[in-house]
N, C-alpha and C positions, 0 to 999 in steps of 0.2 A: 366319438368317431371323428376323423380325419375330413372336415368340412371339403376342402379343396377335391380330396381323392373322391368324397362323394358324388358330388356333382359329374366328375368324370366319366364315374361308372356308370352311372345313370344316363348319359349322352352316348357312351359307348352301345350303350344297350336300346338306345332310342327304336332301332328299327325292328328286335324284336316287342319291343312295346306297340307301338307300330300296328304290328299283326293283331294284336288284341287288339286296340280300342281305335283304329284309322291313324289318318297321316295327320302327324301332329301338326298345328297351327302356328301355336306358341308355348314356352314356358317360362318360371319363374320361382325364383327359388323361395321360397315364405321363410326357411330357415333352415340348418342343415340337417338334412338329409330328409325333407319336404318340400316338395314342387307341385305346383300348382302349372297343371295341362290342358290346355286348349286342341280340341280338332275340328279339322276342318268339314269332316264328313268325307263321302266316298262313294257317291253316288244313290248309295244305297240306303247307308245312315245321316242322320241329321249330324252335325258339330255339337258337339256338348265336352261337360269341363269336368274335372276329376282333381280328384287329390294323388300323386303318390308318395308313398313312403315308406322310405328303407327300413325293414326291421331294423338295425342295429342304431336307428336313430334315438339319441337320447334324448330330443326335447320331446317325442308323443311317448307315454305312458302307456306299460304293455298292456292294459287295460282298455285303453282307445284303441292299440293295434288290434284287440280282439273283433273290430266291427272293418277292417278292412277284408280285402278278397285276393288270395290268391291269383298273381300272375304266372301262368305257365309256361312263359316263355323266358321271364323275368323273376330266376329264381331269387329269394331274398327281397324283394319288393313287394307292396302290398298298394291294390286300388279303392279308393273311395269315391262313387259316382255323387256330384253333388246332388245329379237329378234326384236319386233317393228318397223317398219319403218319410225315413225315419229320422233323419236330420244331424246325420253322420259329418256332412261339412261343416255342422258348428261345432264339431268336438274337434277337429284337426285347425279349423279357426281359432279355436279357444285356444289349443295347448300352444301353437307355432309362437303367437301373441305373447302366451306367459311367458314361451324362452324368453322372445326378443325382450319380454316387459325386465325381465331379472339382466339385461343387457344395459339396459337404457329406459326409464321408465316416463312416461308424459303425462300430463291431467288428460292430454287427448288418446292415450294408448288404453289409461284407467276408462275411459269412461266407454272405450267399445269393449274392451274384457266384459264388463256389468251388462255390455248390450249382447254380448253374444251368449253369457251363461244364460240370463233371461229367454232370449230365443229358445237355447238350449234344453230349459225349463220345461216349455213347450212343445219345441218337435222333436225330443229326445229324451224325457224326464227319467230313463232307467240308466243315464248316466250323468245326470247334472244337477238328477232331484226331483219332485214336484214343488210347484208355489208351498212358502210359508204362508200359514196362515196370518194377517199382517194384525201386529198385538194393539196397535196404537190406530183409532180412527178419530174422522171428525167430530162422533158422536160419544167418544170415550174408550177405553180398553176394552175390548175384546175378552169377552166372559165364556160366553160359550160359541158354539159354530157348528156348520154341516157342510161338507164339501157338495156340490152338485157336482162339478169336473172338474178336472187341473186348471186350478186359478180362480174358482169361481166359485166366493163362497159366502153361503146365509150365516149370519150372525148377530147376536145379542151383546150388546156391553155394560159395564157396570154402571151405565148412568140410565139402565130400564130401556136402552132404544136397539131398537132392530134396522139393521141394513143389509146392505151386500156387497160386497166387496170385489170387484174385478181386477186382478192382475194386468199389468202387461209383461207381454205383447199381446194379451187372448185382445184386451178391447182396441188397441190401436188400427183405427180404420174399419171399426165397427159399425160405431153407434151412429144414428142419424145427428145432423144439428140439435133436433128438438129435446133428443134423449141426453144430452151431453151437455144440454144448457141443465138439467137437473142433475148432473151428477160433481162432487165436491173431490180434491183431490192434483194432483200433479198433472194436468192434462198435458202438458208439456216437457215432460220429464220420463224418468222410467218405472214412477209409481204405480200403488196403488190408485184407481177410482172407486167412489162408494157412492153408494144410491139411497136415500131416507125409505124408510120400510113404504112408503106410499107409490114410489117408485120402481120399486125390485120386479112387480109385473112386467113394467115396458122396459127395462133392462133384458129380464129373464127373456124377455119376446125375441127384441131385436141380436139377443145372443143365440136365440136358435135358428134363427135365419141363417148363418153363418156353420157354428157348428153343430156339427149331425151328434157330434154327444151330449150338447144342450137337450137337441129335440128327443135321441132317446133316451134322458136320466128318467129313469124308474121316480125319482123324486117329484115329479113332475107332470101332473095335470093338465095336456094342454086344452082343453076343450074349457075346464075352471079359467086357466088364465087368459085365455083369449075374453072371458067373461069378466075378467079382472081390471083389464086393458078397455072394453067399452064402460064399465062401471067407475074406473079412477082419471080414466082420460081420454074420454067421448069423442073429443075433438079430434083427437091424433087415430081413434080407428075407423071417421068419414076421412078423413081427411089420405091413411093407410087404403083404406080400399080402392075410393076414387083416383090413388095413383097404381092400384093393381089392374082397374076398369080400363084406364086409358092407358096403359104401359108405362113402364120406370124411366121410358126416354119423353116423357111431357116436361112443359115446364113445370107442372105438381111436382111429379112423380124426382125429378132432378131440386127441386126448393126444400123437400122432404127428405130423401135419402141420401143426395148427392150421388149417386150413381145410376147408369142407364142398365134396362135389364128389360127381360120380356114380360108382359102382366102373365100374370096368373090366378085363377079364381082359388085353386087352392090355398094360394099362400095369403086368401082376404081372412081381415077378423072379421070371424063368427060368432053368434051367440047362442049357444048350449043354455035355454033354461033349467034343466033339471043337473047342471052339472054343478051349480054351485059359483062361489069367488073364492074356494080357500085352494089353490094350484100346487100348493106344497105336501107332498104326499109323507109327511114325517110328524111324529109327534112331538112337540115346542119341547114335553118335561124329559125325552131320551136323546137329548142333542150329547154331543162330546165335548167335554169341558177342554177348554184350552191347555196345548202342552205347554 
């Protein structure tokens, strides 16, 4: 398509856009025939930002067009709210990206492409993927595995050791200090991190704090693992509660988690006697052999 005519049509048409989603604030073109929308609000509604884009655009993939929405005021254009939850703005980031990147490529353009499919990974995986399972750890190749959720997975490797493996983005800005001085890995990068099987308890823990498909994988014993967590690391579940007793904004509760939050007695470790220490609800000999 005709970059320069694009952009035209899309100004021309501003004000029945307008109608749909308020008075525009700002725009910006990411690449032709893709702008990136800002409004202002309207008394009514808050300012929030969108993607549009022209069907006839050739850098998005009619495949990514299929998650945009109908404008009907603006026939031929398509919206993508980034509020969204399914994670629709990293697929129109990614693609805009790859044009530019086939334009002009940088080590700094490569390395946000890799950050944005990764995200993509994550709050989109029905078009960007799920996590590989990562074949190479600190502990040896990756022999066998169990997915608990996207990105987050129990494994055995060929030198007899068991860990677990977190992708990111799932752990970035997860784990407490304490949990993160035990774990091996690119903490600084866009790797993998992996946890020594002695560990995978107060990983598993501080991942379910976050996400609610940690806390409901069917694989997943929480009453055994919280029993797991005062049996391998005593210290950290006085040490966890007394910052749920006195609220997350103590100086404990902020030395321990780095974040402030409200206590909660639900969310203390507890201990379940008759629940056991084994939290993994899967049999070690029917795991899946690595693809």
């Amino acid at each position: 398509m005709d970059a320069g005519k694009g952009f035209a049509d899309f100004m021309e048409r501003r004000e029945a856009l307008e109608s749909e989603i308020g008075e525009v604030r700002d725009t910006e073109e990411e690449c032709p025939g893709v702008w990136y929308v800002c409004t202002g609000g309207d008394g009514e509604r808050d300012g929030t930002e969108f993607y549009v884009v022209d069907r006839n655009a050739d850098a998005i993939p009619t495949e990514a067009k299929a998650y945009g929405a109908e404008i009907p005021d603006c026939p031929g254009y398509l919206l993508f709210p980034m509020e969204r939850e399914d994670g629709v703005r990293k697929i129109i980031q990614h693609e805009a990206l790859r044009y530019r990147m086939r334009e002009s490529a940088s080590d700094a353009d490569r390395e946000t492409l890799r950050e944005t499919a990764l995200d993509g990974m994550e709050e989109c995986p029905e078009y960007f993927g799920k996590f590989p399972v990562p074949v190479m750890t600190p502990y040896g190749h990756t022999a066998r595995y169990k997915t608990l959720t996207n990105g987050v997975f129990w494994l055995q490797t060929d030198c007899a050791e068991t860990a677990l493996a977190v992708a990111y983005p799932v752990w970035d800005d997860i784990f407490s200090d304490y949990v993160m001085k035990l774990a091996q890995g690119d903490a600084d990068g866009f790797g993998y991190l992996f946890f020594p099987e002695r560990a995978i308890c107060l990983a598993v823990f501080e991942l379910g704090r976050t996400y609610r498909a940690m806390r409901e994988c069917p694989l997943i014993d929480a009453a055994a693992l919280m029993n797991a967590v005062y049996r391998e690391f005593p210290d950290y579940a006085v040490k966890f509660n007394l910052m749920e007793q006195s609220g997350g904004d103590s100086p404990l509760g902020r030395a321990l988690n780095g974040a402030e939050r409200p206590a909660s007695a639900d969310r203390m470790v507890r201990l379940t006697p008759d629940a056991g220490t084994d939290f993994l609800r899967f049999s070690r000999a029917a795991l899946a052999p690595t693809p």
